[in-house]
Residue frames relative to the residue before (quaternion, step in Angstrom):
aa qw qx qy qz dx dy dz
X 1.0000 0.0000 0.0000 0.0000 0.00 0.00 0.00
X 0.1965 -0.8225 0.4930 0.2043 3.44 -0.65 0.76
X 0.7361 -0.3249 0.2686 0.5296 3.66 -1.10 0.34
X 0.7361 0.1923 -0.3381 0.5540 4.10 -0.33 -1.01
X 0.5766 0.4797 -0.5153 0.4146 4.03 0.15 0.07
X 0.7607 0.3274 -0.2645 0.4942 3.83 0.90 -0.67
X 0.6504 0.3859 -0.3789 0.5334 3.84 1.31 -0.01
X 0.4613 0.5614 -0.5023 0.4688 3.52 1.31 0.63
X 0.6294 0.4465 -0.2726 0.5746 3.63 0.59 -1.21
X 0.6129 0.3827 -0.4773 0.5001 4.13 0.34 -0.28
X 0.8240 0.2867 -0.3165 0.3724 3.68 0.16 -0.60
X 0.5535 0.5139 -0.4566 0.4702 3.58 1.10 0.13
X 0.4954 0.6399 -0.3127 0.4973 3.62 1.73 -0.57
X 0.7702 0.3898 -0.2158 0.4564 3.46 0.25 -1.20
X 0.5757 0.4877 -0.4555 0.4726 3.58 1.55 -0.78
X 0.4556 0.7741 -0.2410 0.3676 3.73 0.59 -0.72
X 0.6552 0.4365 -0.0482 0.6146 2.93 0.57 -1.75
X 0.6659 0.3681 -0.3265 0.5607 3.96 -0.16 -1.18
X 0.6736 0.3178 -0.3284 0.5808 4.38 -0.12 -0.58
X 0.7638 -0.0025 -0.4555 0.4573 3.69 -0.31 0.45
X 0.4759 0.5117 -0.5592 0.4460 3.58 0.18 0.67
X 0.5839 0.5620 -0.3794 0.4464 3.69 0.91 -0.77
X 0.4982 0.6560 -0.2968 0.4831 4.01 1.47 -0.47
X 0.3089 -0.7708 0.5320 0.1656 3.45 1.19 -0.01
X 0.0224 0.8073 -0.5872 0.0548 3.84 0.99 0.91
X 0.4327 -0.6981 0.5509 0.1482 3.92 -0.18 1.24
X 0.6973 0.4235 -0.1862 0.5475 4.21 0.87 -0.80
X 0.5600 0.4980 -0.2869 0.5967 3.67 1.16 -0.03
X 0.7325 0.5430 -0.2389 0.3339 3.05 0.51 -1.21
X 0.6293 0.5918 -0.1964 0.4639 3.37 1.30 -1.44
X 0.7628 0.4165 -0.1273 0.4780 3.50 0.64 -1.38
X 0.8960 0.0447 -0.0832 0.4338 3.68 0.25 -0.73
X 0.5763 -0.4872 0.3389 0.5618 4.21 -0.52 -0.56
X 0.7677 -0.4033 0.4161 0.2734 3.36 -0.74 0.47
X 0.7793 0.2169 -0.1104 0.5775 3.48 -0.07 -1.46
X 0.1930 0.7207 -0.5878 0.3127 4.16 0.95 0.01
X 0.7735 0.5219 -0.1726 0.3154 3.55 0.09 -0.68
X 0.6610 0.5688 -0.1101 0.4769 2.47 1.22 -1.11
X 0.8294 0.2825 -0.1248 0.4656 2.85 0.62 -1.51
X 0.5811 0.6154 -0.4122 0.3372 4.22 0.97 -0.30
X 0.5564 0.5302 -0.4899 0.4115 3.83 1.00 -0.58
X 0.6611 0.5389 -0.1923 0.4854 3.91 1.10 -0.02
X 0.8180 0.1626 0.0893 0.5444 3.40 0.34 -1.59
X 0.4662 -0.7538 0.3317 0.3231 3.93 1.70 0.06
X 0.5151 -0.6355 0.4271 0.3851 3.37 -0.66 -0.21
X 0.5977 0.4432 -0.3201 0.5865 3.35 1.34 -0.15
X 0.5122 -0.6670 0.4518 0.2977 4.17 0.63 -0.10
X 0.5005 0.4878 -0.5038 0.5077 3.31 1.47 1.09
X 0.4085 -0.7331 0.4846 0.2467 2.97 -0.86 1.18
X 0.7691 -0.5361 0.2607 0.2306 3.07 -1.66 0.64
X 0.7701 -0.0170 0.0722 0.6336 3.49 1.73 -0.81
X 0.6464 -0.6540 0.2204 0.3254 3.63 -0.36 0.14
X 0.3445 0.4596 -0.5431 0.6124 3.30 2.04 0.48
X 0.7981 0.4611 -0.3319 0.2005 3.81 0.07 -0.70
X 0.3737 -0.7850 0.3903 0.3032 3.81 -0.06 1.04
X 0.4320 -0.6716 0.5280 0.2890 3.55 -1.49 0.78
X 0.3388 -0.5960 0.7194 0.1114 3.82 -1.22 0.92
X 0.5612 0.4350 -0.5191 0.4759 3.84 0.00 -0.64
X 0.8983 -0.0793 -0.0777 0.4251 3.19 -1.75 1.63
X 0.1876 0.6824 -0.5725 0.4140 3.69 0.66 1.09
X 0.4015 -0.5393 0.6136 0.4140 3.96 -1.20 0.55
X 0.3034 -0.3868 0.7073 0.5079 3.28 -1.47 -0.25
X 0.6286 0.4082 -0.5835 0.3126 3.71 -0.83 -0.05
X 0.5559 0.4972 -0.4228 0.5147 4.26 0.91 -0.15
X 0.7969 0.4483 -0.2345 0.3301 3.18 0.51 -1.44
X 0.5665 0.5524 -0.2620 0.5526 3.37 1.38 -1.03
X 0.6615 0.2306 -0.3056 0.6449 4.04 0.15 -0.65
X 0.7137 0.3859 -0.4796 0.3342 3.94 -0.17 0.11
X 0.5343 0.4106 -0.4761 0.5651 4.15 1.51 -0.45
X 0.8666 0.2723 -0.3049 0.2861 3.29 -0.09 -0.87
X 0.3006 0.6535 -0.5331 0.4455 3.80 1.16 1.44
X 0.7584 0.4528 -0.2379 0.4039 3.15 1.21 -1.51
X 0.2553 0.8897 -0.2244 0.3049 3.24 2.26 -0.83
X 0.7867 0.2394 0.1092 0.5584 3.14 0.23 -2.20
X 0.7401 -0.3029 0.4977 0.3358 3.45 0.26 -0.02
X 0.7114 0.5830 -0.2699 0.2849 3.63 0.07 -1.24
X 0.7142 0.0426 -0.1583 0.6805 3.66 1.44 -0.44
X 0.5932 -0.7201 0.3451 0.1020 3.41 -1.29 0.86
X 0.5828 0.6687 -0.4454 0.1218 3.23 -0.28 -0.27
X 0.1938 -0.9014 0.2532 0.2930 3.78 0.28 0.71
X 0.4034 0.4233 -0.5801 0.5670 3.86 1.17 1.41
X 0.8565 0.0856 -0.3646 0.3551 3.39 -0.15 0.08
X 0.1068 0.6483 -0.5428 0.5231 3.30 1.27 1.01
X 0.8178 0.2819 -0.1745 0.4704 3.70 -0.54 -1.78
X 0.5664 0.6413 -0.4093 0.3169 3.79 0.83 -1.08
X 0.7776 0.4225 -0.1158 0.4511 3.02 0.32 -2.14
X 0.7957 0.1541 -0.3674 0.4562 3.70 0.36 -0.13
X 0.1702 0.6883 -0.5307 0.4644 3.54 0.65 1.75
X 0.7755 0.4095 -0.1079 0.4683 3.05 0.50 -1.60
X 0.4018 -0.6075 0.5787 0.3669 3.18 -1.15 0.85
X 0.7852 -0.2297 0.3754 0.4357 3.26 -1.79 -0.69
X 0.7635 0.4738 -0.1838 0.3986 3.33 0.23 -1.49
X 0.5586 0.6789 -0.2541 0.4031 3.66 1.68 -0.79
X 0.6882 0.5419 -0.0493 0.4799 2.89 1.14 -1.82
X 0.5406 0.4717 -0.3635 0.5942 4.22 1.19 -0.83
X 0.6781 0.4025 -0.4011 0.4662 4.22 0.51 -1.16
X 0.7434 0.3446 -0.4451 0.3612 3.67 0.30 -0.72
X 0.6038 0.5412 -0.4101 0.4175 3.47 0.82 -0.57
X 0.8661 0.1934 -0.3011 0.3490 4.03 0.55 -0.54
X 0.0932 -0.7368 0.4562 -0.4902 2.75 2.20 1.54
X 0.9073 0.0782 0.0181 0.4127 3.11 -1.09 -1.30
X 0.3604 0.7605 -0.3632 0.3997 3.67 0.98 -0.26
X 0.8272 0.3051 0.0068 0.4718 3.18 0.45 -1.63
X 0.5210 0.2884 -0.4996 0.6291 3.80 1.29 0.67
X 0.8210 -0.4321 0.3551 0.1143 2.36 -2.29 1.04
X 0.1956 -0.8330 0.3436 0.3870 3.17 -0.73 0.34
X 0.5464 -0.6720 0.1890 0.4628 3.86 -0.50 0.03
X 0.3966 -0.7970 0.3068 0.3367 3.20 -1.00 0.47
């Protein structure tokens, strides 16, 4: 499998992921943020990123993370999954994922 064959299957993954999350799974909701899903097949559940193009979130300010979603938000930074991701999320989505990943350590 070459690289754009294995960052295809990640973005048909993450699309995937974002349609059954769109189901509004009530037991998801309670326990973790919302966009979580979405956003760990990439950035992990711990906020290390999958590879070393991919940035770590673990122990990020929310002031980075917050002015970096809402770059990809407006257009102003690029990238076209967290483009489509970040203007998914409502407001209130986007603060949980952000003191998400905030609030893990960061690595050392």
């Amino acid at each position: 499998m070459s690289w754009n064959d294995g960052r295809k299957a990640r973005v048909w993954g993450c699309a995937l992921v974002a349609a059954v999350l769109g189901s509004g799974s009530p037991a998801l909701a309670q326990t973790e943020p919302r966009f979580l899903m979405t956003c760990a097949p990439c950035h992990g559940f711990d906020g290390i990123g999958y590879d070393g193009a991919t940035p770590n979130l673990a122990g990020r300010s929310r002031d980075y993370l917050h002015g970096q979603l809402t770059a990809f938000r407006s257009g102003t930074r690029r990238h076209p999954l967290m483009t489509f991701f970040s203007g998914q999320m409502t407001q209130d989505e986007m603060l949980q994922i952000i003191d998400y990943y905030a609030r893990l350590p960061a690595p050392r």
